[in-house]
Structure formats: C-alpha cells, structure tokens
N, C-alpha and C positions, 0 to 999 in steps of 0.2 A: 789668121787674118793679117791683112798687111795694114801697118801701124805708125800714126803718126805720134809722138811722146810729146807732152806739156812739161818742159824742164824749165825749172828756177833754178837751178844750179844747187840744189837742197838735193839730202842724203835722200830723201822720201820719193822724189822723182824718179832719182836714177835708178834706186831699189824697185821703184814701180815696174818702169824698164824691164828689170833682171826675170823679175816676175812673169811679164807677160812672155818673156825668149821661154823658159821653166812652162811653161802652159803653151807653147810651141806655136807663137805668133811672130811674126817678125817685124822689127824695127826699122823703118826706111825714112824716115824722117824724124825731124827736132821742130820744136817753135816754141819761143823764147817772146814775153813782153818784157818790156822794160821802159824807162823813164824816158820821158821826153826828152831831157836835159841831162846831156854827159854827167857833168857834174852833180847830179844829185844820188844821191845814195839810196834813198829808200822814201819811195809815196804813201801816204794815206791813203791805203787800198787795205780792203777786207778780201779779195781774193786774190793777189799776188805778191810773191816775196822778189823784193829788185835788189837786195842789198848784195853786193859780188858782182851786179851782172856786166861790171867790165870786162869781166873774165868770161862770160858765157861763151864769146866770140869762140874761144878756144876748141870747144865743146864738137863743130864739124870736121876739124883735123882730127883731136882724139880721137874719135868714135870712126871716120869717115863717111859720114852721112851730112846730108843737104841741111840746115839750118836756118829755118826761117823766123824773122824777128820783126818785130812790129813794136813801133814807139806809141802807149798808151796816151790815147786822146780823150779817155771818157772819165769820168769820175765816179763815186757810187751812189747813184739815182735811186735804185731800185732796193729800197733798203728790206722790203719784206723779205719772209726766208724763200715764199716760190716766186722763183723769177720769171714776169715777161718781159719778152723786148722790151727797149726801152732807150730809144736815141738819146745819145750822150753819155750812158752808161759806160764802165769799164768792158761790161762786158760783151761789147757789141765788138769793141776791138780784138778778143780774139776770136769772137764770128770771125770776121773778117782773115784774121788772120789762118784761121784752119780752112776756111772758103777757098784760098789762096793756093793752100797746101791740098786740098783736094780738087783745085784747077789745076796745078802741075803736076801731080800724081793720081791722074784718076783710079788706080787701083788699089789706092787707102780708104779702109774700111771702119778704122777703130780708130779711138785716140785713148792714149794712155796716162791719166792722172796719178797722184801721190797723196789724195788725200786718205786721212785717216780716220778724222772724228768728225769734221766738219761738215754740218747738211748742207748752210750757206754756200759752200764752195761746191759739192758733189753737187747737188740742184743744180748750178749755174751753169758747169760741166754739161750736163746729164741735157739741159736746156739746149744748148748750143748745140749739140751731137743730136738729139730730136731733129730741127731745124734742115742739118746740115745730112740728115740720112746715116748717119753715124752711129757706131755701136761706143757704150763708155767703158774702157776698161779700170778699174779701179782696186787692185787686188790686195790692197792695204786697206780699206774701209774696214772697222770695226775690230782689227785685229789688236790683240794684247800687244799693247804700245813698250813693255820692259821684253816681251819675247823679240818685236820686231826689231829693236836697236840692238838683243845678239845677234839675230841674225844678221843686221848692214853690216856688226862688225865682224863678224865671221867668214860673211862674201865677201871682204878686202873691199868692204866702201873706204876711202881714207878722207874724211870728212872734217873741215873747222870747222868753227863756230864763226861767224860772223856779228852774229848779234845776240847781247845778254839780255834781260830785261823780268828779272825774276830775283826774289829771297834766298839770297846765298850764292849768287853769280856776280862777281866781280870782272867789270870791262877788263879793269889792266892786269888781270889775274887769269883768267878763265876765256879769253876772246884770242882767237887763233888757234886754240889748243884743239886736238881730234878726239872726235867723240870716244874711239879705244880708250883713251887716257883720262874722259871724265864720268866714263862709264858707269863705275863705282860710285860717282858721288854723286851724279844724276839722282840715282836710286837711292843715297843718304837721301837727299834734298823732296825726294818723293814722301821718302817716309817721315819727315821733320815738319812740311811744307805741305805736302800734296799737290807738288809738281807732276806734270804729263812729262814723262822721262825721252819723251820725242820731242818735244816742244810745241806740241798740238796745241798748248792754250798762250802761245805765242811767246813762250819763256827763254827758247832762246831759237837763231836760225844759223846754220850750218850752208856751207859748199863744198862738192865733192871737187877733191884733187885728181882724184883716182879710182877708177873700179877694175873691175876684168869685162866693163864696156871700153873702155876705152885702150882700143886695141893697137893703136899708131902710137899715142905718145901721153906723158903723163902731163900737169900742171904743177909747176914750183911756183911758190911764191918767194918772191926776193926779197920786197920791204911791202910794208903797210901800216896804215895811221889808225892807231884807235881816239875813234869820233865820240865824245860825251855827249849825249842828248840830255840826261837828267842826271844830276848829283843825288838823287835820292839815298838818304842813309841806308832805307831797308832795300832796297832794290832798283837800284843805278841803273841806265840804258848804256847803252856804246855799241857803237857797230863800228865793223872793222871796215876801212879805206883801203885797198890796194894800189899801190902807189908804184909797181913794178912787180914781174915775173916772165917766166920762159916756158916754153913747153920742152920738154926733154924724150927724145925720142926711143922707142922701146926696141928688142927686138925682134925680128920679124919674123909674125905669128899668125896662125892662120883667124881669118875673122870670126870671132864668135856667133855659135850659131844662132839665127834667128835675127841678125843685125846686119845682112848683106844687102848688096845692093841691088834695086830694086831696075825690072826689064823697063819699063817704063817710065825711066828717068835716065838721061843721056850722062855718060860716064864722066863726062868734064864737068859736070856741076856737083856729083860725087863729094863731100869734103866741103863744099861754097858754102856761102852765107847768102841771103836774099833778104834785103830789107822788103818790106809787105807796107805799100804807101796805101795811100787812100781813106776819105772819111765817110763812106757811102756806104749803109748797112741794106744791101736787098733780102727783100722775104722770100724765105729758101722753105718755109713747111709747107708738107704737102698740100696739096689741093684735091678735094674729094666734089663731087656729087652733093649740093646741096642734098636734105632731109625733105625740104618741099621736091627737088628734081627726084629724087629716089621713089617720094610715094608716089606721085603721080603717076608713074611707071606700073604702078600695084593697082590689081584687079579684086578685092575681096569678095566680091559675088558669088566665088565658089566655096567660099568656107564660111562658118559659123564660127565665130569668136567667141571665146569665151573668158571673161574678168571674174578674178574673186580679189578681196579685201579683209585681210583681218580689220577690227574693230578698235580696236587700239587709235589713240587720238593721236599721240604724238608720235609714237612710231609704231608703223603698220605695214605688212608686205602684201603688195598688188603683184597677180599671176596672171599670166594669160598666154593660151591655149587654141590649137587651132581644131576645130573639127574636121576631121578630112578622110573618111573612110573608103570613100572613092579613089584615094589616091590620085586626085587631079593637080595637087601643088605644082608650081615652075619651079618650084626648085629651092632650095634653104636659103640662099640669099632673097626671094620672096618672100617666105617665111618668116624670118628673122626680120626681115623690115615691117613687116603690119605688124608680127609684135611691141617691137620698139616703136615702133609710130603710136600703137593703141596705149601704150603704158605712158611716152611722154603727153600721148592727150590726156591721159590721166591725172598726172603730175600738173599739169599745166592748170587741170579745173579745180587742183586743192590750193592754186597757188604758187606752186612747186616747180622747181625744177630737176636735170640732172643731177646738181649741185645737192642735192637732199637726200640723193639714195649712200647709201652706207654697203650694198652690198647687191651682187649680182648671182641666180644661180642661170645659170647656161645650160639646158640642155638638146640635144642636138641627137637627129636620127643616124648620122653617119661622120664617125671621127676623120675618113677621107678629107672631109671639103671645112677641116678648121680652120685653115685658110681662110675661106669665104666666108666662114662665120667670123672671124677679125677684121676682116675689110670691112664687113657692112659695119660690125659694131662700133668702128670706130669713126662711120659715118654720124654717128648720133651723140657717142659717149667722145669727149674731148677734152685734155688737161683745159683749153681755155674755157670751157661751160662748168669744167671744176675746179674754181680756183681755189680751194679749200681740200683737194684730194681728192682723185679720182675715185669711185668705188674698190671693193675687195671684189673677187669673182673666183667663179668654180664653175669649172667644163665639163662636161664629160660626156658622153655615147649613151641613150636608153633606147628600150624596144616604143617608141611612140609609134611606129605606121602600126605596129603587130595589132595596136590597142583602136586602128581608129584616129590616131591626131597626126598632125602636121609636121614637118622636116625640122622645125623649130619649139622651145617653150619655155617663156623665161618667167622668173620669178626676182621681184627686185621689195629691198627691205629699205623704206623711206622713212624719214626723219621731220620733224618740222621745224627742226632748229639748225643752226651750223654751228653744233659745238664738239663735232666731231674731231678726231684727231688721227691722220691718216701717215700711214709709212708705205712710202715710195718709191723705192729703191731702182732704178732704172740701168746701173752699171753692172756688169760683169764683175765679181769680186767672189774672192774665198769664204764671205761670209755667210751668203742664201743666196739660194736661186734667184737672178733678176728679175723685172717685170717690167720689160718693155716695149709699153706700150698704155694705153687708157686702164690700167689697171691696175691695184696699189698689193703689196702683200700683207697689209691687218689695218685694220680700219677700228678706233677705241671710241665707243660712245655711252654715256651714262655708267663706267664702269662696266662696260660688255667687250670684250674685243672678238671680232668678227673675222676671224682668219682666213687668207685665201686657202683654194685649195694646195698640200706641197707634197711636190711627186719626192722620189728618190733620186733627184737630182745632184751630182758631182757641183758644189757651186763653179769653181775656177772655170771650168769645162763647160758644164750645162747639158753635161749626158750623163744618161740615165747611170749608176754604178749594175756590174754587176752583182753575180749572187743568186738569181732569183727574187720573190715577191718576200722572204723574210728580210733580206738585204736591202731593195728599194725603202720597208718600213722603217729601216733603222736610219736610214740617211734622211728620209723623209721626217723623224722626228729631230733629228739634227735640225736639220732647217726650220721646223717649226718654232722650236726652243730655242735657235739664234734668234728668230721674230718676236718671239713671246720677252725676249729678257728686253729687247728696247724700249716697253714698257714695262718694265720691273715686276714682271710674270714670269712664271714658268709652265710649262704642260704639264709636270708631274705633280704641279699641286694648287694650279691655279683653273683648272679643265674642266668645265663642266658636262659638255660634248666631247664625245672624240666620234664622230660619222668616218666612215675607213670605206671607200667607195674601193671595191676589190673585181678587178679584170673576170669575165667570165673565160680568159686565155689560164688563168690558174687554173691547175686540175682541180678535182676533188679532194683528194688524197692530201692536197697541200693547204688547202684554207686553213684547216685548225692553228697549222705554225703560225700563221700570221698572226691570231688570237694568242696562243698562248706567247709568242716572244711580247707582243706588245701588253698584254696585263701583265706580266712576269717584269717588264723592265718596269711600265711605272709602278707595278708592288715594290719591287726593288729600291728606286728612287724615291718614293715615299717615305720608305722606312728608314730609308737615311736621314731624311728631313726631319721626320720624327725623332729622333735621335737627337735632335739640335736645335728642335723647335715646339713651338706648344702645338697639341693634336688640334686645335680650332683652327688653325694657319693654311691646312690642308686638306682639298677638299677629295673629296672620292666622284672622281666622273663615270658617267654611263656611256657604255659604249651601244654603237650602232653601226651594223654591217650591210653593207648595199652591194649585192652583184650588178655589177654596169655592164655592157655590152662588149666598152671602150674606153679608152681613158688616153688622154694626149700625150702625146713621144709614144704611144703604146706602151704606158707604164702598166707596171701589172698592180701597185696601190696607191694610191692617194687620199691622203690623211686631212682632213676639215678640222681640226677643235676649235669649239668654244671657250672662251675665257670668261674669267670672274677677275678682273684688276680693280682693289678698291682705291676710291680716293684717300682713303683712312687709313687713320691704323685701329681701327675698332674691334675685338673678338669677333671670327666671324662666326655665325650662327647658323651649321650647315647640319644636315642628315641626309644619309640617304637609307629609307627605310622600307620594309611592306607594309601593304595593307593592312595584313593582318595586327598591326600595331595600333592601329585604328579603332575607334568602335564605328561600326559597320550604321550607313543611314537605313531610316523603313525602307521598303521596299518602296522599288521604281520601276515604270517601263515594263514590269511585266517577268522583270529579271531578280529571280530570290537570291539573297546573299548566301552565298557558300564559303568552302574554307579555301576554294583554290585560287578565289578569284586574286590571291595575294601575287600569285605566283605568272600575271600577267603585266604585271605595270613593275617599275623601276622611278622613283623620284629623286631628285635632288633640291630641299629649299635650301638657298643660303638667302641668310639676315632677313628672313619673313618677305621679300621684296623680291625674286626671283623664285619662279618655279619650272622647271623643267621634268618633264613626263616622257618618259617611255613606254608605250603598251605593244605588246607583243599576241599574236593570237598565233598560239601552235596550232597541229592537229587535234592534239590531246584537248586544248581548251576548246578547240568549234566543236568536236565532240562535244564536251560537256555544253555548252551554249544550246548547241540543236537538238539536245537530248529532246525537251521538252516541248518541242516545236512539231508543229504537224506533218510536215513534212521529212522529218528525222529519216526515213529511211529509205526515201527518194536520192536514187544515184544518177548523178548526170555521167554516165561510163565514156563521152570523149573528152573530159578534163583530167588531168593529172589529178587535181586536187577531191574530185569524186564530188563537188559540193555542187546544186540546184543553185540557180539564182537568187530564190525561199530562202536558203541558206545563208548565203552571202547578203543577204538585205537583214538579215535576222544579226550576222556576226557583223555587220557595220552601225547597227543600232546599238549592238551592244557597246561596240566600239566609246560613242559618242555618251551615251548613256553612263559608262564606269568613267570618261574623262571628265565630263563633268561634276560628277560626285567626286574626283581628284581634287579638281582643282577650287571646291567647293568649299570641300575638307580644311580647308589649308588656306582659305580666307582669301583666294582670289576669282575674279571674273572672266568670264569672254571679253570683257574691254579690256582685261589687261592684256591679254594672248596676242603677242608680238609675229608670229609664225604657228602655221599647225600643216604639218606635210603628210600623208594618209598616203604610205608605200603598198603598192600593189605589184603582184606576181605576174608575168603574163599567162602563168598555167593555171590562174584563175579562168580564162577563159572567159571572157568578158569584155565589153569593151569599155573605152573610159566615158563614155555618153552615159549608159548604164550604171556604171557604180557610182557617176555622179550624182546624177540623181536618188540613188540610193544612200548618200550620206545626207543630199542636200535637205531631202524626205524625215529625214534623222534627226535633221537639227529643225530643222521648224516644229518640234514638239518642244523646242526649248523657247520658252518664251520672252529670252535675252535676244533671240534672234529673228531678224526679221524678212527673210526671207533670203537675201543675198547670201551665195554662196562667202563664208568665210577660208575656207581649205583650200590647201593646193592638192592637188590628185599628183601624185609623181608614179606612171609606171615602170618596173625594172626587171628584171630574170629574177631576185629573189632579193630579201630585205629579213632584218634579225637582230635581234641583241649577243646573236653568237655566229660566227665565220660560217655556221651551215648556210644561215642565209634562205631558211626554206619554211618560214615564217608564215600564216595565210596572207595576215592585214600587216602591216607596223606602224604606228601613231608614235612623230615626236611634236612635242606639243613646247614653246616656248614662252612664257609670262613673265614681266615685270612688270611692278608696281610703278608709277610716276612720281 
C-alpha cells in the first residue's frame, strides 16, 4: 500500500515508518501538526507531540518526500476514549489534513502511526482513517516497549530527547542527550520507578536527527535552550528549545526501498512542504442504504422465519432462520437482511438495541459472496449505533441449502445492560489480526470474554501463514492469547470453550494433528503454570470440533475460545468431571440410568455460577439409546448414519432429557442457559424443519418451558469433542448464574 506517515518528529514515528517499508509498503508522504504559534513549544493536547516541530520542516529534504502541515485549530472536545466527530476538536484537524493529502495523492491508501500503548490516540487514528476510506497502519501497538527501544537503537534512529518529565530525568542533565546513551538508565529508572522505557506514559519525548529514512541529509543541531516548565524536586519538566541548526548532506545513495516517489505526484513537489489551510471538516463516511430503504426492497412471502430465544433475562441469544427448501431466495444479501431486520425488530420490542448485542455468529451458505454479507452487515450493525463497542463475530461457510434453510442464519447473544467492555483494534499492527470494520476482536461481560473468531493470520501482513492446518492453529492461538492478555487472560488457562471450526479442505488423514498439537500445547502451557501457580488458577477447557464447509481467506482453522476473566482474585472453584461422579437421578423420560451415559457429556463448573456442557452422541452411544426402542432394527439404507427418523427423535429426547438432569445436578436452570446450539450432520439426512420440531417436541415435556423454541439448530458436515468430527447429535450448552 501506498502510505501516507503521522510524524511528530518522535523516534516512534519514524520507527513506525521503517516498519511499514519491512512489511513492503511504501512511503510517499509526511503530515506534521503543529502549533499555531511559531513560538510556542508544546500544546495541551492528548494526541500530539509539537515540542521540536521547528525542526520538522527539515523532515521533506531528508527523506525527499512532499510534507504536509497543518496548524492545529482544535482543542480536546471529545474527551471519551471512542471518538466521534466533533467540531472544534483537535482532531478534526488532521481529518483535514490527511483529507488533503489524500486529494493530492489519490493513490494513498494507508496512514502510518507510532502509537504504542495508547487506545486514546489508536481510536482517534483508527477514527479519521474509517471516515477517510483509509487503512491504519500501526505496527508498534502493543509491542514490548524495552524490545522496541533496541531495536530504534539498533536501526540507527539517532534520537534526543526533547522533553523530560518523569522521577529520575533531570532537564539540564538528561535533555538533548540520544536515547543509545540513556538506554541503560531508562531501564534503571523502569526498574526503580516503573517508567514506560519509551516514554509511552508521557515521561520523556525525543526527535529523530537521523535514520536510514532519511536518505538526502541528516539534522545537526547547533544550539538550543532548555525551557523549565516545573522545578519539581521529584520530577522537573523541561523541554528542549532549538534555537539554530543545519542539515548536512549525505552521500549519494540509492533511495530506500519502500520510500520512492510516488507516479502520481509531480517530481517538483518531491522534497516541498505544503501548508493545509482551512477550518471546514466535511463528512467523508460512507453512505449506505437506509435499514428502512434496504427492507422495503425484501419480499418475505416466500419464506418461513423462524426465532428462537434462550430464556435467560439479562442475557439471552436470539437466532433466526430462514425456511427455504424450495430454493427460491434472491440471493444472501436478501437473506441476511430479513435476518437482521427480524432480529433488530426483536431487540427493538425488548427495549434494546444494536448497542446490547455482545456477540454475532454468521453463518452463511457460500464463503464466495463474503463480501456481500459485509456490505449488508454493516448496513445495520454501525460504530455509531455502538457507542459502547461494536459486537465480537464469527463467520463461516455451513451446508444450510443441503438442510432446507436459507443463504443466511444468524445468531446474536444480547445483554440488557452496557457494561460490557469491548476491544477494537482497527489498525494493521504486529500484534493480532485487525478488525476493520463493525466488528471488535473479544467483547468482556460479566466476567465472560466472548472471542471473535481468529484464523491463522500473519498479524503485519494479514495473510494466512503457511504450513498447513497445524500451522494456521498455532498462529491462530498466537493471536488469541495476544487478545486474551488485554484482559489479563490467557487461553491456556483461562478457556473454558475452545470451538475449532476445521475446513472440510483438510483431508482426513490430517484432522487428528490438529487435535493433538492443540491439547498437547495447552497440556504443555498448563503445566508450566502449574509449576508457578496454585492448581485452582487453571482451568481445564472442553474442546469442540466443527467441520464447516468454509471458512474466510479460505482458512483451513479457525479457533473461538471462551474465557472465564474474574473480576477477583478469589479461589476459583472449577471441575471438570463425569457423570459417573454423580449419584445418578430416578429414572426419567423412559431412559434407565446406565454406566455409559458418563462417557457422553463433558462439564466444566467454575465458582458454582457458570456451567458449560458438552454432550456428544457417538454411534456406539445411539446404539445403546435405540437398543430399547421399537424400532431398533429399522435401517433407513440411504443415510450414512443407517438411523430412522424413530431414531433420531428418540436420540434428541435423549439429548434434552440427560441436559437437563446436568444442568439440574449442579443447581442450575433453563433461565440460566445463556446459549444452547444442537450441531447436526447433514448425513443425518434430515432436514432442519424436522429435527426441529423434534427437539422442540423434547422440550415441552419440560415444564420450565413453554413452548417457544429455546435452541439454535446449527447444521455442519460433522460436529465432535474430537477432530473426527463424525458425532450423531453435539449439544453445547452455556449457563451463568446472575
């Protein structure tokens, strides 16, 4: 991509820079704010450093690229951390100013920031680039801040300091000096103080003299004035004044790759500077299709809708389904909008809005047209209708037409409160895969975190790595576990799910690796923990294996976990146990207790207040199930699965029947059960009209339920607690207490 850079004159910029040339982007522009006022050094601004920027000017000869600067008119209005517009703002001005730079170079696509740790500043970035059709590149976000400052000083940043303002930095001591020379005592002062050794938490700001960007000529400074702002005994201010310097020219080298000049910008502005006037912020974000102009358009006459509702008060997941056995849909972008139209009418009669949902699942008859399922989605779901955090979501490819439904079928887990806490990450960065767009990567509520789904994504790049489907898994839990520690989680021991949706593009032959590297590492990571931690700290998660159709970039896995993040620090109080541990209830349903039944279910309680189920029905267990049933030795001979519909209505009772005695067991409700998804084969042979009504039939012997369907029906090529994936039925079943 061709790249316009956000340089303060800060070592973090230029380095950002270096980064994006190393990830094979190129640099064709600068844009610089800076103070209104020659003479002022340094503004009351939370996202821009001005202290140097006499010297910026320099910055388009050094480098030889165009230079655009803009004197800040705004101040900081908008002080929450998600930023909208907001005239008068600072940050309107460098709208403006990349607006500018993307009217003169229409064939800039990126812009490249330096932040490191700051949301404030990445948001406001991330904001502007939204607006402007812009990609954010940010390849420092998140990175170990004592690794990054060897490497500036390793890449020949040759960096002052300009500004002290921290415990143990002395103005007339320690101001001018380059960070190579206070490298070492940064890192004292880290360890004394618990200084950020970059100056992330504002302790000190530096300007680059020199890099191997700057390929024309270097910066000397001649003289300069240290400015006292605070006498403070523990921790004095001063910033440095440049008062005279020169550029010194280098010699002559070929341009560094990734920093050339750009076809579409004329060779004599090459090297310029461009002041960027104007106080006029026009609205640059897209324009879509009203949600009323979208439905209108939609005909539902030919389909049968279908809603279900877990029972859960405060959070509860609404699904909905198209019936469509005829195959008369117009197509997935019809689909997916009577969806989302049926589900915000939903939201709408509890109260509720977009704003409420905490998590999206997506799925979709053909990964071709994901595309088209983005457009529409992001006709509905919108950062502005979620000012709190967009949803988490998970995509993927299922056999729906095989079954009977619709090119569309989503499922969304609603809340009733906004105390959710959402991470966002919208830039390009070495850290995790971005998400840009209406969509956040983990979403933390009540101590639940709600993970999007995370392929085996290269972060920097954002293609797939190779290897194969064991190698996507390993990068894929990378990226999970950079998501998981921003809330002071990990997947190896904070997991209560791990769902592994697995490409039916993988052979046979090769599912199992996927299983055994992925328990074998977090066995592995576990036991280190344990080594260093008390055994209640760590929990033991159940895994669940989905063959999908398809999966997006045509990944061949992509990884879901659930999280357990406490607000405490309390013991946690986890098992995960069989049944057989249990004393067994009378008998139910017509189903006598046995000794197998242990060896179909998988639990996890932690702290009596979550429960999570897994039930699995082999062949070996519908055997034993239909032993006793009258139709036991009726074969339906054009199913794979050899089972009657007698059968399958018999193994979905049972189904329902042993979850309920789980969840029973164990001192929870149907009100509690947050989600319940009922994975079906399509070599079941069936379609989902029918086995819907066959659970529905199920549960109205329960007299907790009153008719409304509670379950999501999801059908797949195969579903499992192991990589076979050749399961009958598979129940995950989700419950917390309030």
């Amino acid at each position: 991509m061709k790249v316009v850079a956000l340089v303060s004159g800060g070592k973090d910029s230029c380095y950002a820079m270096m980064k994006c040339i190393q990830y094979g982007h190129q640099i064709v522009a600068l844009a610089n704010l800076m103070p209104a006022d020659d003479s002022v050094d340094e503004l009351d601004s939370y996202m821009f450093q001005t202290v140097g920027h006499q010297i910026i000017v320099s910055y388009a000869e050094c480098m030889g690229l165009p230079l655009f600067r803009r004197r800040i008119q705004g101040s900081t209005r908008h002080q929450k951390l998600s930023y909208r517009m907001t005239p008068g703002d600072e940050v309107e001005d460098m709208f403006i100013i990349l607006n500018e730079v993307k009217r003169q170079i229409p064939s800039v696509t990126a812009v490249s920031s330096g932040a490191i740790a700051s949301d404030y500043q990445r948001l406001r970035v991330e904001s502007v680039c939204s607006r402007l059709g812009l990609v954010s590149l940010g390849y420092l976000w998140k990175q170990d801040q004592s690794l990054l400052l060897q490497e500036m000083i390793a890449n020949d940043i040759k960096a002052i300091t300009v500004k002290v303002a921290a415990m143990g930095l002395n103005p007339g001591k320690h101001l001018g000096k380059e960070i190579s020379f206070l490298e070492s005592y940064l890192h004292n002062l880290k360890e004394l103080y618990g200084i950020n050794v970059c100056g992330e938490g504002g302790e000190y700001e530096t300007l680059t003299l020199d890099c191997p960007l700057f390929v024309n000529a270097r910066i000397v400074l001649d003289e300069f004035q240290v400015v006292l702002h605070s006498a403070d005994s523990i921790a004095p201010i001063g910033i440095l004044h440049p008062l005279a310097f020169h550029l010194e020219k280098k010699e002559a080298s070929a341009s560094l790759n990734g920093s050339e000049k750009t076809e579409d910008f004329s060779g004599e502005k090459t090297g310029s500077v461009f002041e960027v006037q104007g106080d006029h912020t026009e609205r640059h974000e897209a324009t879509y299709q009203s949600v009323a102009e979208v439905t209108d358009l939609v005909k539902v006459t030919n389909h049968k809708i279908h809603i279900s509702r877990t029972k859960k008060g405060n959070t509860f997941s609404i699904c909905c389904w198209l019936h469509d056995p005829l195959k008369t849909s117009a197509g997935l972008q019809e689909d997916i909008t009577i969806g989302l139209k049926q589900i915000e009418s939903q939201l709408v009669s509890y109260g509720f809005g977009w704003e409420h949902v905490l998590y999206i699942h997506l799925y979709i008859a053909d990964m071709n047209e994901f595309a088209t399922a983005n457009e529409t989605y992001v006709r509905f779901i919108t950062q502005e209708k979620c000012p709190f955090g967009v949803p988490s979501r998970s995509t993927i490819e299922l056999p729906l037409l095989q079954v009977g439904m619709g090119k569309a079928y989503l499922e969304v887990l609603v809340t009733n409160d906004l105390s959710k806490k959402v991470l966002h990450v919208q830039s390009i960065s070495c850290w995790a895969p971005s998400c840009i767009g209406p969509y956040s990567q983990a979403t933390l509520h009540k101590e639940v975190l709600h993970m999007a789904g995370q392929l085996g994504l290269d972060p920097p790049t954002m293609t797939l790595c190779n290897g194969g489907p064991t190698a996507e898994l390993g990068q894929a839990l990378e990226n999970s576990e950079a998501v998981a520690k921003c809330f002071n989680g990990s997947i190896y021991t904070s997991t209560i799910f791990f769902v592994i949706y697995c490409s039916s593009r993988i052979p046979e032959s090769e599912r199992h690796k996927v299983q055994d590297k992925l328990e074998t590492f977090v066995k592995q990571i576990r036991v280190s923990h344990l080594e260093e931690r008390s055994t209640a700290e760590v929990l033991n998660p159940i895994f669940i294996y989905v063959l999908a159709s398809d999966l997006p970039k045509r990944a061949l896995v992509e990884v879901k976990p659930i999280l357990y993040v406490p607000e405490d620090l309390e013991t946690d109080e986890e098992t995960v146990q069989d049944l057989s541990c249990m004393k067994m209830p009378i008998t139910s349903w017509g189903f006598q207790p046995a000794d197998w039944h242990h060896s179909c279910i998988q639990k996890c309680i932690v702290r009596k207040k979550i429960c999570a189920v897994v039930l699995s029905i082999t062949g070996e267990i519908a055997t034993n199930i239909c032993s006793e049933s009258l139709d036991a030795n009726q074969i339906n001979e054009n199913c794979q699965t050899g089972l009657t519909e007698g059968q399958i209505e018999r193994l979905s009772r049972f189904c329902i029947y042993f979850l309920h005695k789980t969840i029973a067991e164990n001192n929870f409700s149907w009100e509690d059960v947050m989600n319940l998804r009922v994975y079906f084969p399509t070599s079941l042979c069936i379609s989902v009209q029918k086995f819907s009504v066959m659970l529905a039939t199920a549960f109205n012997e329960l007299p907790e339920i009153d008719g409304e369907p509670i379950f999501n029906i999801v059908p797949v090529l195969g579903a499992g607690r192991s990589a076979s994936m050749d399961d009958i039925i598979t129940c995950e079943l989700f419950a917390q207490k309030s």
